[in-house]
N, CA, C and O atoms as a DFTB+ gen file, in Angstrom:
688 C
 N C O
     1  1     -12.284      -7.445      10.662
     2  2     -12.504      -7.268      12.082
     3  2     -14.007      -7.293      12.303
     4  3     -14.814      -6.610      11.672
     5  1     -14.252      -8.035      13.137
     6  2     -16.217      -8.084      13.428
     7  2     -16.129      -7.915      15.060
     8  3     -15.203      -8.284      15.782
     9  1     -16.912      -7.492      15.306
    10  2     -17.647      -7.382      16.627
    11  2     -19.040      -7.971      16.906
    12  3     -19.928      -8.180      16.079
    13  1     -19.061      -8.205      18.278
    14  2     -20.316      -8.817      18.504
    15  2     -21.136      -8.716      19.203
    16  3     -20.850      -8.283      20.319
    17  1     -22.263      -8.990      18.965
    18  2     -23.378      -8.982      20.351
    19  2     -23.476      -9.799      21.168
    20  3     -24.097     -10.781      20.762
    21  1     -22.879      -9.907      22.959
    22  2     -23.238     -10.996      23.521
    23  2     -24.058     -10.885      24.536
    24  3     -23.993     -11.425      25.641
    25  1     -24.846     -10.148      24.102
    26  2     -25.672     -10.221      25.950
    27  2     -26.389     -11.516      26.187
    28  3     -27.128     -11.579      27.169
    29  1     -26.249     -12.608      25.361
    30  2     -26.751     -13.987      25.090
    31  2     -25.852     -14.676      25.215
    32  3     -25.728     -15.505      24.314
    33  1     -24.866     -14.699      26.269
    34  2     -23.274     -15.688      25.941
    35  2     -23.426     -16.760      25.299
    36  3     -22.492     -17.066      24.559
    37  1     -24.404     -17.513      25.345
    38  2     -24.586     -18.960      24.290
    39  2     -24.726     -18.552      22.952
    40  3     -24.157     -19.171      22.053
    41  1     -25.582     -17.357      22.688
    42  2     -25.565     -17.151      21.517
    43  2     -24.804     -16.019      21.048
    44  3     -25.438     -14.969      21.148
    45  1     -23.440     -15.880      20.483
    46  2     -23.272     -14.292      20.237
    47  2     -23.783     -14.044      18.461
    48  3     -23.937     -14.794      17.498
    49  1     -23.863     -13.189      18.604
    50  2     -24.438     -12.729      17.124
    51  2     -23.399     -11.980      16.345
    52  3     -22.633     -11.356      17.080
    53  1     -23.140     -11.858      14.965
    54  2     -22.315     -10.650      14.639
    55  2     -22.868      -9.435      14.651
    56  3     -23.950      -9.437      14.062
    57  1     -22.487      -8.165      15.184
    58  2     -22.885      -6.830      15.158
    59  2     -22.373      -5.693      14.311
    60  3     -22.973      -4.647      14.064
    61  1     -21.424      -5.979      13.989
    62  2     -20.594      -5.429      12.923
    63  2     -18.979      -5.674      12.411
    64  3     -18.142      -6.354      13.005
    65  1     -18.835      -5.104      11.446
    66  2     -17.302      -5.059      11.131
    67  2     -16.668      -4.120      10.446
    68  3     -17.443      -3.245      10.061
    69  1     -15.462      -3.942      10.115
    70  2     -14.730      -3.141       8.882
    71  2     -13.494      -3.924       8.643
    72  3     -12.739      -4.483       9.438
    73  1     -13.476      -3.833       7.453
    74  2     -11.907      -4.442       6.587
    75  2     -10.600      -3.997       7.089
    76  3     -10.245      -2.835       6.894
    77  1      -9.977      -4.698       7.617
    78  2      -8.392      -4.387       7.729
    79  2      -7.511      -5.167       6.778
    80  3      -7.878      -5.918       5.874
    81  1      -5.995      -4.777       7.235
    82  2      -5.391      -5.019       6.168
    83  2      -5.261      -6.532       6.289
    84  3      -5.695      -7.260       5.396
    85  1      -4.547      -7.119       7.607
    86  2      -4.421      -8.752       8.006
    87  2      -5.091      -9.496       9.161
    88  3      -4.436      -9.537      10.202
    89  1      -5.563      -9.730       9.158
    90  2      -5.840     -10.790      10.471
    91  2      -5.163     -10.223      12.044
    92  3      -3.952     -10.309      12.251
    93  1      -5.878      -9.795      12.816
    94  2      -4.991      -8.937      14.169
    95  2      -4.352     -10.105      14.984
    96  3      -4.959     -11.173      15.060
    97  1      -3.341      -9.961      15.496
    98  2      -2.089     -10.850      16.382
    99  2      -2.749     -10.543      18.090
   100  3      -2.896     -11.376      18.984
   101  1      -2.993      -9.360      18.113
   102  2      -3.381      -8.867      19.403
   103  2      -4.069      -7.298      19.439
   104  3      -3.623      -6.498      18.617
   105  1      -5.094      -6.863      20.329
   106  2      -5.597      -5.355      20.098
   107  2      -5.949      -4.835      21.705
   108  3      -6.323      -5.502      22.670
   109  1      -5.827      -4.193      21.650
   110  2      -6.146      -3.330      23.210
   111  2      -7.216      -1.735      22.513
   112  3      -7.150      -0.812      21.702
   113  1      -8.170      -2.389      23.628
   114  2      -9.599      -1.237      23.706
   115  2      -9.239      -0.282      25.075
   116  3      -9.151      -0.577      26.266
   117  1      -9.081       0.952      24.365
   118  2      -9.033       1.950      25.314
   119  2     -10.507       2.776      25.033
   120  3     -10.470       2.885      23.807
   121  1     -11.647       3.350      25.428
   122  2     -12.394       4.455      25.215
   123  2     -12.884       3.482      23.964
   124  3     -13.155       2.283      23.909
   125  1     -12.875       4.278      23.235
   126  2     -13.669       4.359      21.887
   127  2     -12.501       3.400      20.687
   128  3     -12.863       2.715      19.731
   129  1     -11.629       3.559      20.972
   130  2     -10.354       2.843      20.104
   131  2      -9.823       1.705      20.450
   132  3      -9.337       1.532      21.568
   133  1      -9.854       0.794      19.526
   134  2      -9.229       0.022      19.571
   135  2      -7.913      -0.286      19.020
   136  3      -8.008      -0.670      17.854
   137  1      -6.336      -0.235      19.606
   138  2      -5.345      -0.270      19.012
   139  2      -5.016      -1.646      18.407
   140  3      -4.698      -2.289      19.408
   141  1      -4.909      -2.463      17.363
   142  2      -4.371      -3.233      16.487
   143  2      -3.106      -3.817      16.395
   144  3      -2.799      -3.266      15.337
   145  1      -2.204      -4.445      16.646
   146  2      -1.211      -5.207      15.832
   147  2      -1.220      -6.256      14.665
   148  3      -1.918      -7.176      15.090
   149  1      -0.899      -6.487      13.729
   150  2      -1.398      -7.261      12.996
   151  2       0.096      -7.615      11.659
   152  3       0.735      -6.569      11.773
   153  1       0.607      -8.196      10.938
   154  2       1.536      -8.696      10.160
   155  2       1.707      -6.885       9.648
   156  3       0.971      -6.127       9.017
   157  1       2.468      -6.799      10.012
   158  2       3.723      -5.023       9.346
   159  2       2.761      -4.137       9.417
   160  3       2.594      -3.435       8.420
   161  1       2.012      -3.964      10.424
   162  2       0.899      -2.912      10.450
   163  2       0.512      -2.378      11.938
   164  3       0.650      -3.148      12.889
   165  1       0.111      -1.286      12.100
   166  2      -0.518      -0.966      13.472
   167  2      -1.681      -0.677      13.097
   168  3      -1.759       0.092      12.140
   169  1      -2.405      -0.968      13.449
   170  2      -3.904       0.119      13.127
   171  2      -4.577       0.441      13.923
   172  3      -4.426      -0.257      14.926
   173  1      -5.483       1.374      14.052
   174  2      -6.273       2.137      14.854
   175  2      -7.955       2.448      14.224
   176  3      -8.221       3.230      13.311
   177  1      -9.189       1.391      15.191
   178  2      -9.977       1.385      14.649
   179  2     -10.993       2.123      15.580
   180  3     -10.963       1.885      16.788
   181  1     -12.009       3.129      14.989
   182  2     -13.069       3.545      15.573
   183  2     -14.352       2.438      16.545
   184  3     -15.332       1.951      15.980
   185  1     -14.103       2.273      17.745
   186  2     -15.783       1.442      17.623
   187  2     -16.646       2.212      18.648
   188  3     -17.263       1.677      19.570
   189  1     -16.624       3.096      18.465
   190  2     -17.791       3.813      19.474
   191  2     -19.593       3.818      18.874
   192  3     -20.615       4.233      19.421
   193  1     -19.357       3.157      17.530
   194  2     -20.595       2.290      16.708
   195  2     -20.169       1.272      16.423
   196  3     -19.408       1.012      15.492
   197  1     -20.840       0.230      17.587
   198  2     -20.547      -1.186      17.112
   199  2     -21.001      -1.760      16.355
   200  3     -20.440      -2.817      16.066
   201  1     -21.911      -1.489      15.825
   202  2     -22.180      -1.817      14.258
   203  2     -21.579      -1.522      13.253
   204  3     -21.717      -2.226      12.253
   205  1     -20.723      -0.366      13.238
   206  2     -20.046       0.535      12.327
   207  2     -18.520       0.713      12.579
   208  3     -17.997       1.753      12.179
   209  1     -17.728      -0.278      13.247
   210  2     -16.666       0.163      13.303
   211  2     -15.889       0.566      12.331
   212  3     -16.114      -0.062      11.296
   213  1     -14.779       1.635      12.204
   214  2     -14.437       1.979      11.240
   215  2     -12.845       2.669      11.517
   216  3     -12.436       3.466      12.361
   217  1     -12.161       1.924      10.339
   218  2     -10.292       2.077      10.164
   219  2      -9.909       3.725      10.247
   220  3      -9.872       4.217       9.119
   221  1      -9.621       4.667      11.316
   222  2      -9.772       5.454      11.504
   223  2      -8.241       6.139      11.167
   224  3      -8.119       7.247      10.644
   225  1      -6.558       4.854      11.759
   226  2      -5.346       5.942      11.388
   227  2      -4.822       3.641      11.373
   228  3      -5.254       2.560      11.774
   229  1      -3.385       4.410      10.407
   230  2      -2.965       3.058      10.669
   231  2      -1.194       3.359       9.815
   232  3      -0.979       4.230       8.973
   233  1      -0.249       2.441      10.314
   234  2       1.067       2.698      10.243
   235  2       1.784       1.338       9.752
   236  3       1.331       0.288      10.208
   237  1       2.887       1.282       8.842
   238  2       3.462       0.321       8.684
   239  2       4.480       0.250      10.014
   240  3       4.873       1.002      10.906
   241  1       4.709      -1.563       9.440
   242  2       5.603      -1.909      11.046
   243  2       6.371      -2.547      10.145
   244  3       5.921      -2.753       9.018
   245  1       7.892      -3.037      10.570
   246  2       8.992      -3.655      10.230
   247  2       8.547      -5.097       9.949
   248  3       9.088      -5.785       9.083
   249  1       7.416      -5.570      10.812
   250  2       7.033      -7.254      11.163
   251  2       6.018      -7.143      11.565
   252  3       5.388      -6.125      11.851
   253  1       5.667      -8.539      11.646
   254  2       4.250      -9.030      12.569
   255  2       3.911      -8.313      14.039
   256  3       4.453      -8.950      14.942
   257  1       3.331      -7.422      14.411
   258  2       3.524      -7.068      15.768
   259  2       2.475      -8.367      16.711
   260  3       1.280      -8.587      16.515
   261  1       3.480      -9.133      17.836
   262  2       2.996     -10.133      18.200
   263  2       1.740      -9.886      19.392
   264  3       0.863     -10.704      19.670
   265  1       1.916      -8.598      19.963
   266  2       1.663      -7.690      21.268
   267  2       1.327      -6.755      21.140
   268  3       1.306      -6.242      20.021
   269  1       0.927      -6.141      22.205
   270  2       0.333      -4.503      22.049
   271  2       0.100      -4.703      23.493
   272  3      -0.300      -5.703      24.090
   273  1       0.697      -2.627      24.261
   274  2       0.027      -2.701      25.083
   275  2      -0.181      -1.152      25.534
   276  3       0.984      -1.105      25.930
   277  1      -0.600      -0.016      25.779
   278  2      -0.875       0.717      25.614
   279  2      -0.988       1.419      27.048
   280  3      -1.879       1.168      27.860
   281  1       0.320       2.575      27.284
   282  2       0.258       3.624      28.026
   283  2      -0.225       5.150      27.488
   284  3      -0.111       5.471      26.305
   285  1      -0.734       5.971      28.435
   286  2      -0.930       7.689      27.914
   287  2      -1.238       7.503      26.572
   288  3      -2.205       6.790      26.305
   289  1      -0.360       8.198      25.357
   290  2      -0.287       8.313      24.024
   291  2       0.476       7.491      23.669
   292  3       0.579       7.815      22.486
   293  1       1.309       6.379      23.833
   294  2       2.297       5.072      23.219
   295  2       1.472       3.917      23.184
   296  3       0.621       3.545      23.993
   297  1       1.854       3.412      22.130
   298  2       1.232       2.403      22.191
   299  2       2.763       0.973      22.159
   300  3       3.669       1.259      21.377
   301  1       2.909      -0.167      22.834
   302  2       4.148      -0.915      22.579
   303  2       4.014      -1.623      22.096
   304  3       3.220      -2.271      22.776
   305  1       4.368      -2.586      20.547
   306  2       4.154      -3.598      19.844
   307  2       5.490      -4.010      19.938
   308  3       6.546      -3.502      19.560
   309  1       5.085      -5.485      20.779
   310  2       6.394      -6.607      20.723
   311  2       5.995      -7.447      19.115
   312  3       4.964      -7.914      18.632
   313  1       7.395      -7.323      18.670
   314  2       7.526      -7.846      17.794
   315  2       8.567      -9.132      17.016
   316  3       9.316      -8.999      16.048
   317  1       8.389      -9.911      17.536
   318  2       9.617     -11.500      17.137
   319  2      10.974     -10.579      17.664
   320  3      11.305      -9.738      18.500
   321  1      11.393     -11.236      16.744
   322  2      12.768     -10.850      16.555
   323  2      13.607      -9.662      15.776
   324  3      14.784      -9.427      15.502
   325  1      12.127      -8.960      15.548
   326  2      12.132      -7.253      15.483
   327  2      12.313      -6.400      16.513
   328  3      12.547      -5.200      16.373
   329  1      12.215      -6.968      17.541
   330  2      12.178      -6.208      18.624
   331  2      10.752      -5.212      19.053
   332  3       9.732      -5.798      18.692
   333  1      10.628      -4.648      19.336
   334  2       9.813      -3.720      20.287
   335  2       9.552      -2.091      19.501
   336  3      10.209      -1.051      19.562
   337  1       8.677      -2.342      18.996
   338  2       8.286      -0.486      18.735
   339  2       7.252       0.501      19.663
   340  3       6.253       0.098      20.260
   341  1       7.751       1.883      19.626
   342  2       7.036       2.281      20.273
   343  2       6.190       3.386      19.232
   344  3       6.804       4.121      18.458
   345  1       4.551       3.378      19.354
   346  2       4.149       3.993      18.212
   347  2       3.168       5.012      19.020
   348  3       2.144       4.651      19.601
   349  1       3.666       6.368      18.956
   350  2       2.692       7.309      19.271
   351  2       0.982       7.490      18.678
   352  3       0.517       7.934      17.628
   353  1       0.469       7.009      19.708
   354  2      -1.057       7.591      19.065
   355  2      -1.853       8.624      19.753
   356  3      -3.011       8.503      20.153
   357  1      -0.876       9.937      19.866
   358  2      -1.499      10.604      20.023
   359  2      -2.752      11.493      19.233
   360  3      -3.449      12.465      19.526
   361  1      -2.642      10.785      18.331
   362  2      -3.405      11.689      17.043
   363  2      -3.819      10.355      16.073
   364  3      -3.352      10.214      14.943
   365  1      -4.647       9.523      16.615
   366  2      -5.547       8.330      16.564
   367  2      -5.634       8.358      14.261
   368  3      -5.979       7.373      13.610
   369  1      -5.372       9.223      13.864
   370  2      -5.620       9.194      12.465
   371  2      -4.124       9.589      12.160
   372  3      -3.935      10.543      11.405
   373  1      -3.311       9.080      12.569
   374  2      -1.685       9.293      12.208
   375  2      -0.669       8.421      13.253
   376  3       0.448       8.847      13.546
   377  1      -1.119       7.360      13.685
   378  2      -0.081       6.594      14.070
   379  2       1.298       6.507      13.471
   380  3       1.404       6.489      12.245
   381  1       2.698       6.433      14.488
   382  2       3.784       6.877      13.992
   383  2       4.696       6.049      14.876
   384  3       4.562       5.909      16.091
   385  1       5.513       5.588      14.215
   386  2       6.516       4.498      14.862
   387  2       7.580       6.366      15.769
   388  3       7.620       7.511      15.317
   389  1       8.113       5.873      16.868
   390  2       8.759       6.952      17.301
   391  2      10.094       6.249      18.450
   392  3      10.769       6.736      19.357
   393  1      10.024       5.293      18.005
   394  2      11.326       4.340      19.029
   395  2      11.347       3.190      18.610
   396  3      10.458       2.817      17.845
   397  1      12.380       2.328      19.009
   398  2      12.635       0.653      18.725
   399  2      13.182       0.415      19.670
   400  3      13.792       1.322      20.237
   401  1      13.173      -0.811      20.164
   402  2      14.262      -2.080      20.780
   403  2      14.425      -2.896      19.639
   404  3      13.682      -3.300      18.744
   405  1      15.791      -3.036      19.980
   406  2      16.146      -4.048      18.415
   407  2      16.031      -5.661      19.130
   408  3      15.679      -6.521      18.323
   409  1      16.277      -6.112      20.474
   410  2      15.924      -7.413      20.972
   411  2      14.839      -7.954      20.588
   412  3      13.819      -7.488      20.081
   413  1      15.264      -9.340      20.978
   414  2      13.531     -10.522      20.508
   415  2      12.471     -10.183      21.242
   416  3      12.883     -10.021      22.391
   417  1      11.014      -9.938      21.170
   418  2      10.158      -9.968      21.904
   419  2       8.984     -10.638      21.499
   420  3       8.792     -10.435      20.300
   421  1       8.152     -11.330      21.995
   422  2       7.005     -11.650      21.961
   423  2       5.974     -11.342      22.811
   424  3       4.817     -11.512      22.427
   425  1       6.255     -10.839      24.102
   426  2       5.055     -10.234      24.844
   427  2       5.228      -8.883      25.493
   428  3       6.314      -8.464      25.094
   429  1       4.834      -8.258      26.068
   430  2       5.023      -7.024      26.847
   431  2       4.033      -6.763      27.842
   432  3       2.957      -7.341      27.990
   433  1       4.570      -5.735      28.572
   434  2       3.642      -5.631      29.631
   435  2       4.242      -4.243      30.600
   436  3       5.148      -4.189      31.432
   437  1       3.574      -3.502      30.229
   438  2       4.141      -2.083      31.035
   439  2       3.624      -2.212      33.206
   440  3       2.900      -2.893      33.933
   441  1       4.547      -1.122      33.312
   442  2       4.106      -0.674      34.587
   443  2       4.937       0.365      35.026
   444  3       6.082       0.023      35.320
   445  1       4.578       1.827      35.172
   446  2       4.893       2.683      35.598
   447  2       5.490       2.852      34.301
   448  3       4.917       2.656      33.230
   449  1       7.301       3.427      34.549
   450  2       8.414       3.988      33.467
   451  2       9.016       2.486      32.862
   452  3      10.058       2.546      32.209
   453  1       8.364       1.132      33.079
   454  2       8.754       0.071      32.658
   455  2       8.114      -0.458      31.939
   456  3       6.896      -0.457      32.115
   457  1       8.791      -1.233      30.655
   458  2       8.021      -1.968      29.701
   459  2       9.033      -3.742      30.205
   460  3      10.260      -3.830      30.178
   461  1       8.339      -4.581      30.495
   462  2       8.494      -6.024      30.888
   463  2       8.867      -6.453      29.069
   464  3       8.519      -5.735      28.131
   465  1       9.282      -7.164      28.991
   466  2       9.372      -8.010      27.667
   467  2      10.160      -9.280      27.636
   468  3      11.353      -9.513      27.829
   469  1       9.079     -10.072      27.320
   470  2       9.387     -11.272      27.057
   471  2       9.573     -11.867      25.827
   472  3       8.537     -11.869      25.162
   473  1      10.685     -12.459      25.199
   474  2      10.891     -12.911      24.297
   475  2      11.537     -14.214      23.951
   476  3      11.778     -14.886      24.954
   477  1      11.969     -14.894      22.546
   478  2      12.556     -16.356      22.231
   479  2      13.690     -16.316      22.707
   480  3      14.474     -15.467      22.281
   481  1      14.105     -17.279      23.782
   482  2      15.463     -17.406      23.930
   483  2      15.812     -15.967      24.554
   484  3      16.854     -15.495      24.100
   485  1      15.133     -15.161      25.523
   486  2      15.406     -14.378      25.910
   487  2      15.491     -14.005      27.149
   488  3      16.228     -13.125      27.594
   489  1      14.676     -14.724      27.778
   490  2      13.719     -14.401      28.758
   491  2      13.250     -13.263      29.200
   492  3      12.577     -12.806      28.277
   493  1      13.224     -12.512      30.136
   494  2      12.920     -11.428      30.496
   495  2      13.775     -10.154      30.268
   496  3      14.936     -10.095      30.672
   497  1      13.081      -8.986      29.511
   498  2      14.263      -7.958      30.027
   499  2      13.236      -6.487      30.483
   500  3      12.036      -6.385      30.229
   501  1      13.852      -5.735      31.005
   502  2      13.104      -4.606      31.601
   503  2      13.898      -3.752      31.097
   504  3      15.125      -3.784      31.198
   505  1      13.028      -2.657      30.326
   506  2      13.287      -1.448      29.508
   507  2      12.555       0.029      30.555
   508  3      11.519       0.234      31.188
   509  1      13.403       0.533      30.338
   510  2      13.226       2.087      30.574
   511  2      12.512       2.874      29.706
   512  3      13.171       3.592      28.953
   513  1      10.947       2.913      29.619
   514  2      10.330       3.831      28.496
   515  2       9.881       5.003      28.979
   516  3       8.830       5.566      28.674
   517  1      10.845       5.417      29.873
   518  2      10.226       7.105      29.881
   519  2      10.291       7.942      28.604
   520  3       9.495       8.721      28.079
   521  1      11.238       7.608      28.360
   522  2      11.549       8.398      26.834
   523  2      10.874       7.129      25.642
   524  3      11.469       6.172      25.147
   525  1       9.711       7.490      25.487
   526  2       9.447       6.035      24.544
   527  2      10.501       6.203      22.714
   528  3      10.776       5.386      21.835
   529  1      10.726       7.411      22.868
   530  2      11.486       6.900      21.397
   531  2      12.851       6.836      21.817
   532  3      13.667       7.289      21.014
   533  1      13.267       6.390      22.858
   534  2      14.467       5.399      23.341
   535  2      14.563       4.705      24.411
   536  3      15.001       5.132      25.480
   537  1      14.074       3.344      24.150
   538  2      14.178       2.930      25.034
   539  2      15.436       2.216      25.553
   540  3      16.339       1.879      24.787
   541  1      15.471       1.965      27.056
   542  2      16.780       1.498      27.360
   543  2      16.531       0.204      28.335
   544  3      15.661       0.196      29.206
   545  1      17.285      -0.726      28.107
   546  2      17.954      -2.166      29.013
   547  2      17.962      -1.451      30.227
   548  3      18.652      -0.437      30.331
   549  1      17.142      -1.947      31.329
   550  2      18.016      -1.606      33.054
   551  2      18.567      -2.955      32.904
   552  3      19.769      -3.079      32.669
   553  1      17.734      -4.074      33.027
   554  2      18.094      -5.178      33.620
   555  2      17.335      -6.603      32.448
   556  3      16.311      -6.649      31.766
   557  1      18.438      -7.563      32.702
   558  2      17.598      -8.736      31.831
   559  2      17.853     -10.015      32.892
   560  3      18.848     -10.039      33.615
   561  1      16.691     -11.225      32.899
   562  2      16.905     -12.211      33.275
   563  2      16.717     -13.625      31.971
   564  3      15.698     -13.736      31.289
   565  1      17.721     -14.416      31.880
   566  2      18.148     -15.486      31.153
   567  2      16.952     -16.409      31.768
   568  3      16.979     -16.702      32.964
   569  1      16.019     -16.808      31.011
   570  2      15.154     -17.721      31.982
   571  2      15.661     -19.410      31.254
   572  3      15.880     -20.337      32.034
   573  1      15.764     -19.566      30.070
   574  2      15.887     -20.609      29.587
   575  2      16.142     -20.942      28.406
   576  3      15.222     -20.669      27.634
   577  1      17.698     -21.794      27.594
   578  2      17.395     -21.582      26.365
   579  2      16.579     -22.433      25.346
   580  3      16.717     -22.543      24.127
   581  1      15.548     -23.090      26.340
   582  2      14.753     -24.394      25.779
   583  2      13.574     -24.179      25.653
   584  3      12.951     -25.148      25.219
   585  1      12.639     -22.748      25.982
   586  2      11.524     -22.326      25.911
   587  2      11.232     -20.920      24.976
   588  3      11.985     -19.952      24.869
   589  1      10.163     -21.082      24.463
   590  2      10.351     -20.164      23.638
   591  2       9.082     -19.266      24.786
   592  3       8.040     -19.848      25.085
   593  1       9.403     -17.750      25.344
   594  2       8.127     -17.479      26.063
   595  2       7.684     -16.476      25.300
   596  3       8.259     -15.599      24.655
   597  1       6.758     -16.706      25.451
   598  2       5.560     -16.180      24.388
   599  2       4.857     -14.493      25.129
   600  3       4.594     -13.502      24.449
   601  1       4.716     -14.596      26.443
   602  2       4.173     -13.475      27.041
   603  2       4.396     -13.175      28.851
   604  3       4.721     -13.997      29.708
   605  1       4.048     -11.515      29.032
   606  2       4.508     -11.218      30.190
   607  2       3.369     -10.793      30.868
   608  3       2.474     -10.474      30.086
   609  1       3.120     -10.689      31.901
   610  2       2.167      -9.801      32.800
   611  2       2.235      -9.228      34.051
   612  3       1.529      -9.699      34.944
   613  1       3.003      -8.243      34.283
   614  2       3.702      -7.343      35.576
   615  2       2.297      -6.736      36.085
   616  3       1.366      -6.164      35.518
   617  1       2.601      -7.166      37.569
   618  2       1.626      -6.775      38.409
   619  2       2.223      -6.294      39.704
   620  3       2.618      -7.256      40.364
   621  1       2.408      -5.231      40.245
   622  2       3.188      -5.058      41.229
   623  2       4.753      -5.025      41.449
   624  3       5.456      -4.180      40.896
   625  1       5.219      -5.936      42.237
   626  2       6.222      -6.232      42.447
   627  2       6.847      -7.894      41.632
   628  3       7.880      -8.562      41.684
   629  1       5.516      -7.980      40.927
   630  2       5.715      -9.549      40.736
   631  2       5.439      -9.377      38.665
   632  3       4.763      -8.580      38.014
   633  1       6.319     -10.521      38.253
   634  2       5.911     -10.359      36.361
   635  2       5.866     -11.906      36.171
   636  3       6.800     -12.674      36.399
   637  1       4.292     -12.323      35.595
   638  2       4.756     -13.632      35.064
   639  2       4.967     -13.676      33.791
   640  3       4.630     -12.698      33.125
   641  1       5.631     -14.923      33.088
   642  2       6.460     -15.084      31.996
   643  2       5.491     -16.385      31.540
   644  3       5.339     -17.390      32.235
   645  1       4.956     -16.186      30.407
   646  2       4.463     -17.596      30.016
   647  2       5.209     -18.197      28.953
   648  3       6.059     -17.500      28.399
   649  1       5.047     -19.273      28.610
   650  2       5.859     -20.121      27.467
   651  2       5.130     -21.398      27.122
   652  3       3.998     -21.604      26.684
   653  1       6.346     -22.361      27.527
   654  2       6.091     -23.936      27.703
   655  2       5.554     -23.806      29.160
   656  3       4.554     -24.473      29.426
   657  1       6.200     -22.881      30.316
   658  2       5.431     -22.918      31.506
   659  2       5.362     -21.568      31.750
   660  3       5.805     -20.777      30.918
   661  1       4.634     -21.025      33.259
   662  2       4.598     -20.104      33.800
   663  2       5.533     -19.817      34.965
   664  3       5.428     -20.316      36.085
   665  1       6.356     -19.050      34.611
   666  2       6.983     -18.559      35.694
   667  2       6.390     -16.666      36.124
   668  3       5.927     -15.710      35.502
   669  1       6.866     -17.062      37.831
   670  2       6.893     -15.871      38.816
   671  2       7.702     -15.248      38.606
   672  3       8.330     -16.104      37.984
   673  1       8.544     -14.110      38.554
   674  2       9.709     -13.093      38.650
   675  2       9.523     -12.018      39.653
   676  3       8.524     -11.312      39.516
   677  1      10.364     -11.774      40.686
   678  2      10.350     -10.925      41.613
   679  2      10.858      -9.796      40.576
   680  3      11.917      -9.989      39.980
   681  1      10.160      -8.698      40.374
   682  2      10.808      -7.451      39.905
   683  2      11.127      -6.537      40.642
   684  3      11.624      -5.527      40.143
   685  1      10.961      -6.621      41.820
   686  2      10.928      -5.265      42.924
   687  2      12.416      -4.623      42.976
   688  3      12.643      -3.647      43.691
């Protein structure tokens, strides 16, 4: 993992790094942390020294986590055809798997008590994560069985679905 200096956008420089275990799929910066997905791993890295970032808590995963997206203390890693974990980080040096969806996912995208998920041959489904170590199906939409969609992004009343194309979804 490296970080960089860009206050030069033409030029960025490297500023630092630390060793992880694989190559990251996707990461979300909250504060000082950066949460990780990466091939059967979650990790949780310090960068409040960007020169010095440093592997601070980290958790095995079933699979590749493809996603990450991060409410309160949960963090959600969509994962293929692993489905969906939900991994408490409340305690940034002990990440902990604490729920599953067993469905396909490849993207996610929270809002409010909802986690959006988009997956292969799935299209859309909307989960109930109030309780993140169970989550539940309200509702699914069949978008297509000829696209594989890759990711979601709920904004309001509205979720787009990317793939081969972008679709709108009224969620309201």
């Amino acid at each position: 993992l490296r970080s960089f200096e860009v206050s030069d956008p033409s030029r960025p420089v490297v500023h630092g790094g630390c060793d992880i275990t694989n190559k990251p799929e996707d990461m979300v910066l909250r504060d000082t942390l950066l949460y990780v997905a990466e091939a059967a791993r979650f990790q949780v890295v310090n960068v409040a020294r960007p020169r010095e970032p440093r592997l601070v808590g980290s958790c095995v995963l079933s699979a590749t986590g493809r996603t990450v997206a991060v409410r309160d203390a949960v963090a959600y890693v969509a994962m293929g055809s692993s489905g969906l974990v939900c991994v408490n980080i409340s305690d940034p040096e002990a990440p902990s798997v604490i729920g599953n969806w067993a469905g396909r996912s490849s993207g996610v995208s929270l809002s409010d008590t909802l986690a959006y998920v988009a997956g292969p041959y799935t299209g859309l489904v909307s989960l109930n994560v109030s309780d993140p170590s169970s989550p539940m199906v309200i509702d699914s939409l069949g978008l297509s069985d000829t696209l594989w969609w890759n990711d979601v992004r709920a904004s309001g009343s509205r979720a787009y679905v990317g793939g081969g194309r972008v679709l709108t979804v009224d969620v309201s």
